[in-house]
C-alpha positions in Angstrom: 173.4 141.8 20.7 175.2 143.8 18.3 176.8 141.6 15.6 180.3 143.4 13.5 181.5 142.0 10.7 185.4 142.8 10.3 186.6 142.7 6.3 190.5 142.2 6.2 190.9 139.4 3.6 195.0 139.8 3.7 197.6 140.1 4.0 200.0 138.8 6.5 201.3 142.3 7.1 197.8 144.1 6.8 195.4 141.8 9.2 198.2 142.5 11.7 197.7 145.8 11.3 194.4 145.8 11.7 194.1 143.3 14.9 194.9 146.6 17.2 191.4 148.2 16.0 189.3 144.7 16.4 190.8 144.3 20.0 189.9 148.0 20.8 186.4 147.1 19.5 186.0 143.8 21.3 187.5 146.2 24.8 184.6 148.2 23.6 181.6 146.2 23.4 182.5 143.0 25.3 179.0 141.7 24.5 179.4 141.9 20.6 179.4 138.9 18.3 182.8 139.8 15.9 183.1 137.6 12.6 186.2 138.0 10.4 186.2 137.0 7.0 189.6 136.3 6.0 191.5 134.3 3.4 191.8 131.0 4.4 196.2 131.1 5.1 196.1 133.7 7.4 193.7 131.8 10.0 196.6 130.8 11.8 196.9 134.7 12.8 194.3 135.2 14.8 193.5 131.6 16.5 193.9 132.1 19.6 193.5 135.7 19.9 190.0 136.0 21.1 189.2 138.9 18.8 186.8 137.3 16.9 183.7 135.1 17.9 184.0 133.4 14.2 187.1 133.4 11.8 184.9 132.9 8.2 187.2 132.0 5.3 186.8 133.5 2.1 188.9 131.8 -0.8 188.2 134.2 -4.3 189.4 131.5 -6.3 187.1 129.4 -5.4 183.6 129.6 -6.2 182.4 126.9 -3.4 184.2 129.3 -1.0 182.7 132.4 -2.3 179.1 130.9 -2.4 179.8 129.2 1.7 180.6 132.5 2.8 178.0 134.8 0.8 175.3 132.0 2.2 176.6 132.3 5.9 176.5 135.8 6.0 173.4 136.6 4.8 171.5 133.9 7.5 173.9 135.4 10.1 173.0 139.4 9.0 175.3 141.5 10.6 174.3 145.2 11.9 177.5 146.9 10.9 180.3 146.0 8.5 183.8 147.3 8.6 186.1 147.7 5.9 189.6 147.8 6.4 191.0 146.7 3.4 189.6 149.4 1.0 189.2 147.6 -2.1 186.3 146.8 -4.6 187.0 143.3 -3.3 186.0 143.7 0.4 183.5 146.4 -0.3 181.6 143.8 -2.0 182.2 141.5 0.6 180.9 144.1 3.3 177.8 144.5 0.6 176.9 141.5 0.2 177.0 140.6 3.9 173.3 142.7 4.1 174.7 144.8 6.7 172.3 147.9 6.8 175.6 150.1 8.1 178.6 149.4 6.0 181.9 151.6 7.4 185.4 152.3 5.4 187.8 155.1 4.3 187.2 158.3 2.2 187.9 157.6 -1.4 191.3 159.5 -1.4 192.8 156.6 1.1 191.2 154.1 -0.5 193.7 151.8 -3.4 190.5 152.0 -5.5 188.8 155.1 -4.7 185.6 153.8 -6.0 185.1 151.4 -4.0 183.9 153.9 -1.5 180.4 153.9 -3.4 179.8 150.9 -1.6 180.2 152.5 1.9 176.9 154.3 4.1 180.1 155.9 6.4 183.4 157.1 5.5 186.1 158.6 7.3 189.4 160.5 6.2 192.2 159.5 8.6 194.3 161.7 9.5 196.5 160.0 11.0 200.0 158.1 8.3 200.8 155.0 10.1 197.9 151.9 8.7 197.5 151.0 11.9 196.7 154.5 13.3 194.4 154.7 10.7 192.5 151.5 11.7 192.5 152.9 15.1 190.5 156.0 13.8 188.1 154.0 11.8 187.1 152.1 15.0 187.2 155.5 17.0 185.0 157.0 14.6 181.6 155.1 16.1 182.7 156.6 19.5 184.5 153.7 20.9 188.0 154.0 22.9 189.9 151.2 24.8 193.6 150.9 25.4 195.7 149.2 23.1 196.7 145.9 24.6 199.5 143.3 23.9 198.3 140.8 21.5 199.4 137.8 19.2 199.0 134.3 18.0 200.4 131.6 19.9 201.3 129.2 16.5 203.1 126.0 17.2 206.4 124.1 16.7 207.4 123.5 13.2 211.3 122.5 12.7 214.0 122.0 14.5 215.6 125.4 16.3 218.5 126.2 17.8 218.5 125.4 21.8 220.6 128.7 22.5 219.5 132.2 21.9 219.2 133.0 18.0 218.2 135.5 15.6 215.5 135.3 13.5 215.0 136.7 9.9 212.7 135.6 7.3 214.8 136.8 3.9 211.6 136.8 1.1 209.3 139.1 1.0 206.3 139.7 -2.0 208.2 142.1 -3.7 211.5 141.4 -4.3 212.8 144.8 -4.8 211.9 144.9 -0.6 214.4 142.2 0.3 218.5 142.1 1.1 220.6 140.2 -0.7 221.2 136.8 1.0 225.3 136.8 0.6 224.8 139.7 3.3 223.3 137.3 5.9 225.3 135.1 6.0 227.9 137.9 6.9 225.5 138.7 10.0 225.1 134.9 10.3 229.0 134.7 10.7 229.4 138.0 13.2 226.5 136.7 15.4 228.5 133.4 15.7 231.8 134.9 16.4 230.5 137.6 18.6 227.6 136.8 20.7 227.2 132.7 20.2 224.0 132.8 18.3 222.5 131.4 15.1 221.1 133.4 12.6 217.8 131.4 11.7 216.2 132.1 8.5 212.3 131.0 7.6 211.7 129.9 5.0 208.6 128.3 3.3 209.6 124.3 2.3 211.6 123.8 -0.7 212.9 127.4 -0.4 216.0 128.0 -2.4 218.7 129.6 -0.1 222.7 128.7 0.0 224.4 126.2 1.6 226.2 127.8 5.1 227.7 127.2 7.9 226.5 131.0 9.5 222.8 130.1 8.0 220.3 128.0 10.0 217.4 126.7 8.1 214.2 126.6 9.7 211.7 125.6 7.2 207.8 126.1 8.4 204.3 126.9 7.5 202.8 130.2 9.3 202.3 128.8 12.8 205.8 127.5 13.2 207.0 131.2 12.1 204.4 132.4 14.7 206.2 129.7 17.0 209.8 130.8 16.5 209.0 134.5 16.8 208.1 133.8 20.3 211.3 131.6 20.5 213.5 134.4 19.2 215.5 136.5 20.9 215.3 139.2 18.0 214.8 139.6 15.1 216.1 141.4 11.7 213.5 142.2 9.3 212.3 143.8 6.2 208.8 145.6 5.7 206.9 142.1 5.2 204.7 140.4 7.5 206.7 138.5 9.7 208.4 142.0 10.6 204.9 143.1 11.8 204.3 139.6 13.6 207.6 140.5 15.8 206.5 143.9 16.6 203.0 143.0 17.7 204.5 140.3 19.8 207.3 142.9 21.4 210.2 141.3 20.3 213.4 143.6 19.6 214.7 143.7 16.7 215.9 146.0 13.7 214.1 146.7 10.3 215.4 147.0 6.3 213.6 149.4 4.6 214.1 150.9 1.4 211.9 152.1 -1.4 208.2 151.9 1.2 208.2 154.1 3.7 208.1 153.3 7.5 206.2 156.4 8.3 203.6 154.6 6.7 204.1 150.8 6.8 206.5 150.4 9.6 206.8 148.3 12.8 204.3 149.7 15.3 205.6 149.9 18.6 209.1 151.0 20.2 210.5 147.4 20.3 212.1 147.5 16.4 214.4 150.2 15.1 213.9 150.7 11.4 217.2 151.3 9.5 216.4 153.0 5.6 219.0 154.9 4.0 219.0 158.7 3.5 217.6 159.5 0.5 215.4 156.3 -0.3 212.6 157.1 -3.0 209.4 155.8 -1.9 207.5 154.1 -4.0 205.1 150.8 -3.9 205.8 149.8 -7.3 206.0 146.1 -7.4 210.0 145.4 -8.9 211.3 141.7 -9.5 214.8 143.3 -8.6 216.7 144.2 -4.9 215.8 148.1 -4.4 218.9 150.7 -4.9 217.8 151.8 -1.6 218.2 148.3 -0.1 221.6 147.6 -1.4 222.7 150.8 -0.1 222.1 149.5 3.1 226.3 147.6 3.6 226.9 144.9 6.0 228.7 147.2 8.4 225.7 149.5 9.0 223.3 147.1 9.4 225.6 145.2 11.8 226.4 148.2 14.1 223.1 148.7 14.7 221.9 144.8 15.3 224.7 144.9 17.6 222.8 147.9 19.4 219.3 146.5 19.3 221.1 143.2 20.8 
């Protein structure tokens, strides 16, 4: 039995990414034993998935953590280690796993090129979106499958509306990727006037947002987001990973984006149309303020086009 060991530590965005290449490898070779090492939060992601035989958590602050998994590894000795992630971090991970066969990008896609050192196979993608590229790392040992709908199931966390709604989650990492919130509760107020639906907003508890009457708070941990997804009749997002939850599930819905570029990082699928005004700079630099680019983006426009996605 072939054993695999999939390195995707985080985060919420990227291990979504990444679960279209570890279902085309477990289509592949049904008889494989799959272990991903993860970061404990993002469990909740792929419980229930069936990609993976054993979901190991990996904590790097934690030196308990660190040594469970390092000793688990090594007595389990995987044949092949893939790393998705690309970093000195996971190539460690992938090394110190004793896998003989240890598989990642070429050191120009790689955030730290040399990392790569690390790796006994490489591959340059050429394809831009990530999870294109994940695609082509998997395709790269000669294995093909269809791509498949898949997702989480989470569970009920807060109170939701009983009607239809639609659901945003307003923070993202960097702030310089979010809206401002004054302009939901614009939406929040046209969805009520004109279609008879709540605009829910989740939010982690104890989550500063303003008082509203167009605003409905649903505060939850990851598998109530992953529960209200499913619950939600679409969705407006920015590039952060509740946006790529919504697209892996199917659910319609419209995309911010401003200074990352969707080409790249967007929803994969047709169900979400991506809105980013003309002219947007790209870059990934990590800003504490709301992107130009994303305040360019007015009320009006974004509404118009919920309004066509709805």
């Amino acid at each position: 039995m072939t054993r695999i060991l999939v390195v995707r530590l985080g985060a919420m965005g990227d291990i979504l990414h990444a679960m279209p290449a570890v279902d085309r490898l477990r289509q592949a070779l049904p008889n494989a034993e799959i272990t991903w090492v993860l970061e404990p939060r993002w469990m909740p992601l792929l419980a229930g998935t069936g990609l993976a035989n054993h979901l190991l958590p990996l904590d790097r602050r934690d030196l308990l953590s660190i040594w469970i998994a390092a000793r688990w590894l090594r007595k389990w000795k995987p044949d092949i280690a893939i790393d998705f992630q690309g970093l000195w971090k996971s190539a460690i991970t992938a090394l110190v796993s004793g896998a003989q066969r240890r598989i990642g990008f070429s050191p120009k896609q790689l955030r730290e090129p040399e990392a790569g050192v690390l790796y006994t196979d490489m591959l340059e993608s050429p394809s831009e979106h990530v999870v294109l590229k994940n695609l082509d790392l998997v395709s790269s040992l000669g294995l093909n499958a269809p791509l498949r709908n898949l997702g989480p199931k989470g569970f009920p966390e807060g109170k939701l509306p009983e009607g239809k709604f639609v659901l945003a989650a307003p923070f993202a990492g960097w702030k310089s990727k979010q809206w401002p919130i004054e302009r939901y509760i614009e939406i929040g107020k046209r969805l009520q006037q004109n279609h008879q639906m709540n605009l829910v907003l989740n939010v982690m508890p104890g989550a500063e947002l303003p008082a509203s009457d167009f605003l409905w708070r649903h505060e939850s941990g990851m598998d109530g987001l992953i529960d209200a997804t499913h619950r939600a009749h679409a969705v407006l997002g920015l590039d952060s990973g509740p946006l790529h939850l919504a697209a892996l599930l199917g659910k319609p819905g419209l995309a911010l984006f401003g200074p990352t570029d969707p080409a790249r990082n967007g929803p994969h699928g047709s169900t979400v149309r991506v809105l980013r005004s003309p002219g947007a700079a790209t870059t990934y630099k990590r800003d504490n303020e709301i992107s130009p680019s994303m305040m360019q983006l007015d009320t009006d426009r974004v509404w118009q086009t919920l309004e066509e996605v709805l």
